[in-house]
N, C-alpha and C positions, 0 to 999 in steps of 0.2 A: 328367513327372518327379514323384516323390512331395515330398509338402507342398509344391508349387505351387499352388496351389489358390487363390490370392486375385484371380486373374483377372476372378473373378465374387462378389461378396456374399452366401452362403447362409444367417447369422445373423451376431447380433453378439448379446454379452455387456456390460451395462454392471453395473459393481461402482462402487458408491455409498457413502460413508459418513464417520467421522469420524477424523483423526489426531488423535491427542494424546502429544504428548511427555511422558517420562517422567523426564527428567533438563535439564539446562538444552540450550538447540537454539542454534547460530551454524550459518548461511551464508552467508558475505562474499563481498563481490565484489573484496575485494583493497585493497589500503591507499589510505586515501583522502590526496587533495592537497587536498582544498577547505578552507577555513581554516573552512567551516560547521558541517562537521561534528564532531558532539561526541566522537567517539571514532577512533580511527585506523583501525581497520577496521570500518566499519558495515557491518551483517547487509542482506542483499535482501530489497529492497521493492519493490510494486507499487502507486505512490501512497504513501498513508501505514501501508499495509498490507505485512508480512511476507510473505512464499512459499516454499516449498517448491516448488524448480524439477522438474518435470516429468522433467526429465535426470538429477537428481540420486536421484527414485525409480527410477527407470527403469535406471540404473548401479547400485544396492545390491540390484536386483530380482535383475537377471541376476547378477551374482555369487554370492547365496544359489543360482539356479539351477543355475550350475555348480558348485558344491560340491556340492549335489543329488546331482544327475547322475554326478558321481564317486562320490561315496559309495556310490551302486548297482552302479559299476564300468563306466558308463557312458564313449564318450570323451568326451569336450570338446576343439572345436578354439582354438585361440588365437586373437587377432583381430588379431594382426601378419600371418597367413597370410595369401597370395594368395586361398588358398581355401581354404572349409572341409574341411581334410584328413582330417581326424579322422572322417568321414560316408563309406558308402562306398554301393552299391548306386542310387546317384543321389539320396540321402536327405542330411538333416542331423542336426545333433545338437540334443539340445531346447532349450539357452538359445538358438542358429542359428534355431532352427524359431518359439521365441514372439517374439525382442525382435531379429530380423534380422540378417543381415551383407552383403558386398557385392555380393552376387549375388540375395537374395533379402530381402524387403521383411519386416517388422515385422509382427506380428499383435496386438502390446500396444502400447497406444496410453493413455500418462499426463498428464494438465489436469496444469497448476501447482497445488500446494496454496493455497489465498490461506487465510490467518488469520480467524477467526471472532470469538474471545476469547483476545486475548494482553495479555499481560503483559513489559515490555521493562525491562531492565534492564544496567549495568554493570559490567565487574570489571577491576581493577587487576590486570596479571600481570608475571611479572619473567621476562625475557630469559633464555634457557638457554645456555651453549656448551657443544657438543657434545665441544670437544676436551677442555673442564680438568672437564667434569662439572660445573659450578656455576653459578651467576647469574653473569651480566656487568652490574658495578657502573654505576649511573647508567642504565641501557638499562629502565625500567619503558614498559608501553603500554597501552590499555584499550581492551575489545572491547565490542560490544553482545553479548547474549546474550537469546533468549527464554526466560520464565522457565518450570516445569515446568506442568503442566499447562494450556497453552494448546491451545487447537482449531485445526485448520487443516481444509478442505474437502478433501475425498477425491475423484477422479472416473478409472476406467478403464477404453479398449474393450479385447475381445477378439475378436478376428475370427476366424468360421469355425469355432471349437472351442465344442463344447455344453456347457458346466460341468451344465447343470443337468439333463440326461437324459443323457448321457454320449453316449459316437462306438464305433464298430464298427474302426476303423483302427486298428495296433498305436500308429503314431506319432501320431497324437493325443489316444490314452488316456496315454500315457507325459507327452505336454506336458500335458494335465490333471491329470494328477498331481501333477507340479512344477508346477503353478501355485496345486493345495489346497494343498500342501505349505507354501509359500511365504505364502500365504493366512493358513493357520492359523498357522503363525509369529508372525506380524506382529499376529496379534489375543492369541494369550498368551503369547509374550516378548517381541514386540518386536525390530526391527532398527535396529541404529544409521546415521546419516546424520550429513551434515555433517564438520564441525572435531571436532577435539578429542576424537574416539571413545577414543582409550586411555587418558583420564580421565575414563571416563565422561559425556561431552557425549553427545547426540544419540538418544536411547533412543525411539523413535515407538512406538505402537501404533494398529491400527485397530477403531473402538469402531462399534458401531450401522449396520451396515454391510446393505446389499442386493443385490441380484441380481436383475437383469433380463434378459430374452430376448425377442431380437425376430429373425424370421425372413423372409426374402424369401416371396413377395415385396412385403409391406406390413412394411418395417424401420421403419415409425414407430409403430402400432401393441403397445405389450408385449402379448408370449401370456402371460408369468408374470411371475412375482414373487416372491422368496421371501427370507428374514432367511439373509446369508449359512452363521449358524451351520448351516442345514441342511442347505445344499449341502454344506458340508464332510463 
């Protein structure tokens, strides 16, 4: 079956480098009950350190992806589907093909971001209802938020697809595509994560970024090395 292919290891792609947010960053784990905590919804930590859950790049990855991919006129199948219907010829479709669905595994593979140099701070916000359009008197709550230009650590595989000498296969030139595409995105506008996006929370970009390649059958080994800007 095409893009089966991960049976056996032929290379991996690691893409290295820095997030930094561009606007203030939350992602909470949901309202706390502990009487310790200072805010009512604290942001995730690992220890005493911030993250950037791996899920949560990984969920705003493929999205940009399938918007991609429509854009070109491409299908995209839904992921309420039993199966990817949308794919036909025994194929898939490319966010299917990089970040997996039920029947067929993952080729992008995201670390948690963990924090480097942040900056954590508070805000007083005030309750909305939806029905009368106004604040609901007495209902104020306060969020942790990371503040703008904090560092978070970058780390992701890609399996089996060559970003840096390119592939000969229609469909894995198509998912390298969407994955520069996506790439370069992310390094000059920027993708929003988290809370809060439609007031501007959450604006990431990736700063000082590399590209490694390493090929079976010595995957420990790098054969290169290169400053992402190139690849792209």
């Amino acid at each position: 079956m095409s893009c089966a292919d991960l049976d056996k290891i032929t290379k991996i792609v690691k893409i290295e480098g820095t997030l930094v947010n561009e606007t203030p960053l939350r992602i909470g784990y949901g309202k706390s009950k502990s009487f310790t905590e200072a805010t009512d919804d604290p942001i995730i930590k690992r220890g005493e350190k911030p993250i950037i859950p791996g899920s949560t790049l990984k969920g705003a990855f493929r999205s940009f992806v399938e918007s991609y991919a429509k854009s070109l006129g491409d299908k995209v199948c839904e992921l309420s589907d039993d199966e990817c219907k949308s794919c036909s010829d025994d194929s898939y479709c490319t966010p299917c093909i990089l970040f997996g669905f039920k029947d067929i595994a993952s080729r992008v593979y995201i670390l948690d971001a963990i924090a480097r140099e942040i900056n954590i701070s508070q805000r007083t916000m005030v309750a909305i209802s939806r029905v009368f359009g106004g604040q609901i008197p007495k209902h104020l709550y306060t969020l942790d938020y990371v503040e703008p230009n904090s560092k978070f650590s970058f780390t992701m595989y890609v399996y089996n697809l060559d970003m840096i000498n390119g592939e000969n296969e229609l469909w894995k030139k198509k998912s390298i595509e969407a994955l520069k595409s996506l790439l370069k995105f992310l390094g000059k506008e920027g993708i929003f994560i988290g809370a809060k996006k439609s007031i501007g929370f959450g604006l990431v970009k990736l700063v000082n970024s590399n590209v490694t390649l390493y090929e079976a059958p010595d995957l420990i080994t790098p054969k290169v090395t290169k400053k992402l800007e190139e690849v792209l």
